[in-house]
C-alpha positions as CSV (number, residue, x, y, z in Angstrom):
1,X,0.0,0.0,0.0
2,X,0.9,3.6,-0.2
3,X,2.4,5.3,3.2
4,X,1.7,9.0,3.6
5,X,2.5,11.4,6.7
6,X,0.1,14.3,7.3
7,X,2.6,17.7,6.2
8,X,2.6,20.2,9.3
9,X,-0.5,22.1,10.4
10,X,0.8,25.2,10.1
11,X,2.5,24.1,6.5
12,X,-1.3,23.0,5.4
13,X,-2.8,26.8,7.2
14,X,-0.6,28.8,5.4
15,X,-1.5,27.6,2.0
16,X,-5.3,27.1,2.5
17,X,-6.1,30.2,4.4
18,X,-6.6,32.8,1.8
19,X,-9.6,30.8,0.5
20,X,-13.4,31.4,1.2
21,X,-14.7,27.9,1.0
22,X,-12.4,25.1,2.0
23,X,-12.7,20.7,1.4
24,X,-10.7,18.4,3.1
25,X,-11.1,15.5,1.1
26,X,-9.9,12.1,2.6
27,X,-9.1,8.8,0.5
28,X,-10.5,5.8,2.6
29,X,-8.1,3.4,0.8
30,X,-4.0,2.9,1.4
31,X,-4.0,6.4,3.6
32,X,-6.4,5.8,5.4
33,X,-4.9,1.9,6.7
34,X,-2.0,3.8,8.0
35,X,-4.5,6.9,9.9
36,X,-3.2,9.8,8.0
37,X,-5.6,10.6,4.8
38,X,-9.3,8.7,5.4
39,X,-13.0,10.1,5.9
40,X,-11.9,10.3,10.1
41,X,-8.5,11.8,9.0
42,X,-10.2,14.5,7.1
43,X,-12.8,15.6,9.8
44,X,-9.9,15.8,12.2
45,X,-8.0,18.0,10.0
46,X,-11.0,20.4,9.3
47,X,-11.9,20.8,12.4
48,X,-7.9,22.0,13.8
49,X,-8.1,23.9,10.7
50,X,-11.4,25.6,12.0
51,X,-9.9,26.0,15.4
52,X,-7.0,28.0,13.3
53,X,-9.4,30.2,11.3
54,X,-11.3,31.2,14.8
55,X,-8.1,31.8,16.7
56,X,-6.8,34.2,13.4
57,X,-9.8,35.9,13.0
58,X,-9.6,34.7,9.5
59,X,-13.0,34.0,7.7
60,X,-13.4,30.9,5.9
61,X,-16.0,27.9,5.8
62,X,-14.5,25.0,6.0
63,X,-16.1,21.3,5.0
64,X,-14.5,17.6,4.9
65,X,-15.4,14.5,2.9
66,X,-13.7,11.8,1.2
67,X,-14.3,9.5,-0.9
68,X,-13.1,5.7,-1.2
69,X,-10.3,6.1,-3.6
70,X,-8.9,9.3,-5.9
71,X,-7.3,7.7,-8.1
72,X,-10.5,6.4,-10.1
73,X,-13.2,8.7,-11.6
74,X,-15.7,6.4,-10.5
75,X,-15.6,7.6,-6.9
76,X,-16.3,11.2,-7.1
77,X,-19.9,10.8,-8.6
78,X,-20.6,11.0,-4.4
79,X,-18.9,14.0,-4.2
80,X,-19.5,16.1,-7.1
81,X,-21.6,18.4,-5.4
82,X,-19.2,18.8,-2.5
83,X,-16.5,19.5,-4.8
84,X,-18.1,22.3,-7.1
85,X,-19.1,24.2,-4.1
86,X,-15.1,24.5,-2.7
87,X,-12.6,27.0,-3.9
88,X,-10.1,25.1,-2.8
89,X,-9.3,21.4,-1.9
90,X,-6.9,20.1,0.6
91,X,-6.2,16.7,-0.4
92,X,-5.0,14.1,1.9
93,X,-4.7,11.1,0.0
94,X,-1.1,10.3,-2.0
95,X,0.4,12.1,-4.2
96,X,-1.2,10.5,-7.2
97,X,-4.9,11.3,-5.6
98,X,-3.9,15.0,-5.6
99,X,-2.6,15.0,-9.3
100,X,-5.6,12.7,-10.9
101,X,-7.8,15.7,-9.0
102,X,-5.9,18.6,-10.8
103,X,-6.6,16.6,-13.9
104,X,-10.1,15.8,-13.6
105,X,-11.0,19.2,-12.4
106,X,-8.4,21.2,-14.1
107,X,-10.1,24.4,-13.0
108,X,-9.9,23.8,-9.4
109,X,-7.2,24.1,-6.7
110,X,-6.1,21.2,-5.3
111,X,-3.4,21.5,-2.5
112,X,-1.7,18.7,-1.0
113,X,-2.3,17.8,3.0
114,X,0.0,14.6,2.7
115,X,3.8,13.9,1.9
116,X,3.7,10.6,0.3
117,X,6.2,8.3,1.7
118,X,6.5,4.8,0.6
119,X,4.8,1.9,-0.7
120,X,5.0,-0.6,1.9
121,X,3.1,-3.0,4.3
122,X,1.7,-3.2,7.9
123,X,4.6,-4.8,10.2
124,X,2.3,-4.6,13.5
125,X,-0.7,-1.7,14.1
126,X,0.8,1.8,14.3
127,X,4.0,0.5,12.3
128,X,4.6,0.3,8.5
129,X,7.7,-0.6,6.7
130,X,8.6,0.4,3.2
131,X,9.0,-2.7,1.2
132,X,8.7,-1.9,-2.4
133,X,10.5,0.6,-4.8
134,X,8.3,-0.3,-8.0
135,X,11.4,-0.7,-9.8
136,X,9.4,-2.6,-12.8
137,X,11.4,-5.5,-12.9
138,X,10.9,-7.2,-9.6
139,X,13.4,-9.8,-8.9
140,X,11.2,-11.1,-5.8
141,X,11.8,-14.7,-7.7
142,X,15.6,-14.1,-6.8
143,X,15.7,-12.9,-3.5
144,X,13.5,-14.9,-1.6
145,X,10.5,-12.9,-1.5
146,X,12.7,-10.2,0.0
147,X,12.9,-7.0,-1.6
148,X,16.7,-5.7,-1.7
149,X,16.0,-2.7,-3.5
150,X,13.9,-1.7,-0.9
151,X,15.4,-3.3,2.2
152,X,19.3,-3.1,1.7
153,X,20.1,0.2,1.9
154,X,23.0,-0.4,-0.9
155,X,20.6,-1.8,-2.9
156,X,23.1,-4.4,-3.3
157,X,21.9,-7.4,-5.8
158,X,24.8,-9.3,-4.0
159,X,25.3,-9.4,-0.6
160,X,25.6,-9.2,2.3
161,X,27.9,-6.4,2.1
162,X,31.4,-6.0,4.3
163,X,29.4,-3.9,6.5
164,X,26.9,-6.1,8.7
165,X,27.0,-7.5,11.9
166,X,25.1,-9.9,13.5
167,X,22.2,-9.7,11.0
168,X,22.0,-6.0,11.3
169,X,22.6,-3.0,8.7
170,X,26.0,-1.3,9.3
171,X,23.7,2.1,9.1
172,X,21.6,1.1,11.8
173,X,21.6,-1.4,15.0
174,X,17.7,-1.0,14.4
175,X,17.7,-2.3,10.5
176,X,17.9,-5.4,9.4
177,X,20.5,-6.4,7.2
178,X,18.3,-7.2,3.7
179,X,20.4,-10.1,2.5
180,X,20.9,-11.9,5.8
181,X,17.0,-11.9,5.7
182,X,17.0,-13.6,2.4
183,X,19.9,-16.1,4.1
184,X,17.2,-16.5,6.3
185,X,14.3,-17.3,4.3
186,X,15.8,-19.7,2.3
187,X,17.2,-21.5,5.0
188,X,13.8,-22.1,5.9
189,X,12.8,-23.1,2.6
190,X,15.5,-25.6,2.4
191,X,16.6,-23.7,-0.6
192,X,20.4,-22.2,0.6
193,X,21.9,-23.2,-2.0
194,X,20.0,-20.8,-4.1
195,X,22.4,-18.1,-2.3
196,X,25.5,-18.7,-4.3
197,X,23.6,-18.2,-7.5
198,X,24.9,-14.9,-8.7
199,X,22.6,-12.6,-9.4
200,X,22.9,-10.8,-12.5
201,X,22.6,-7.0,-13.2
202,X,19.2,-5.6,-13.1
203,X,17.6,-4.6,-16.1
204,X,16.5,-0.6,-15.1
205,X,15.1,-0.1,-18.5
206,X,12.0,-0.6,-16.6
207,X,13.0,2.1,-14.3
208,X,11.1,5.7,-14.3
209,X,14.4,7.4,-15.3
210,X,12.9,7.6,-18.6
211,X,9.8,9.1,-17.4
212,X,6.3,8.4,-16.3
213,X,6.0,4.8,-17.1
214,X,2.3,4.0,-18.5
215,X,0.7,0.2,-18.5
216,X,-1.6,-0.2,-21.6
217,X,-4.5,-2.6,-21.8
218,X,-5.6,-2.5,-25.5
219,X,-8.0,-5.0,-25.2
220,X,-9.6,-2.0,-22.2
221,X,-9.0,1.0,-24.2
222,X,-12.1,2.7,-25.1
């Protein structure tokens, strides 16, 4: 899922204040599993927001909503109205919510309320760990399930490096060293001797360094 952090209140007052009629829009879907962009999220935010507007002296009406994911124009037929009546939005779902938004309603102002993070997963309730870079050529198949791109802070396709100790990350007593994970994992699997295999160099073709990277269904194209 995608991992977002709320930006600062006073960040998210600064931009939003000079507007009239204010949404907080939440997105119930990967922001919202990790508390920081959902319908709760949102009515939170609007009402500090309020709180800040009263305190100031500063005259705006502020709403919240949200909707269960912006990323699909199916979604915001329950919101339409909500929308249209806003000058402003302050979005708090990922960073590709906000931008399908300012596409779909190219006349509108969208602002960001999240800094999106990481696409990762849920290593215990209040805790989530980054565990995918969406490299486009996952080597999962390699690696035991274990993601060194994301993991190993080298990014090593190799390891482990020189550097760890004790199955920890020579950055950090806190991480885990990536690769002795994977030693790991395959020792469970009965499958160690899958870790002299050399792995060979990646193929970042796939990578985004070429630019936003589009996946086309012809057969769905209407």
């Amino acid at each position: 899922m995608i991992v977002g952090k709320q930006k600062p209140l006073d960040d998210i007052w600064n931009r939003v204040k000079e507007f009239e009629k204010l949404l907080v829009f939440g997105c119930n879907t990967c922001v919202a599993v990790c508390h920081e962009g959902g319908n709760k999220e949102a009515e939170i935010l609007a009402s500090l927001l309020r709180m800040r507007a009263t305190q100031e002296n500063v005259s705006i009406d502020i709403r919240n909503s949200g909707i269960e994911r912006q990323c699909e124009h199916e979604f915001f037929e329950t919101a339409e109205k909500e929308i249209e009546w806003a000058d402003a939005v302050l979005s708090i779902a990922c960073g590709v919510g906000v931008q399908f938004m300012v596409k779909r309603y190219p006349l509108l102002r969208v602002y960001p309320g999240l800094d999106t993070t990481f696409m990762g997963d849920v290593e215990k309730p209040g805790l989530f760990t980054e565990s995918c870079q969406a490299c486009g050529k996952c080597i999962l198949d390699l690696t035991a399930g274990i993601c060194v791109m994301s993991r190993c802070a080298k990014r090593l396709l190799n390891g482990p490096c020189g550097g760890s100790t004790k199955g920890k990350c020579e950055i950090s007593k806190e991480v885990d060293c990536a690769w002795q994970l994977v030693v790991d994992r395959l020792e469970t699997l009965g499958n160690l001797d899958e870790f002299v295999k050399v792995i060979p160099l990646k193929d970042w073709s796939t990578n985004r360094d070429g630019g936003p990277r589009k996946l086309i269904h012809e057969d769905l194209e209407t």
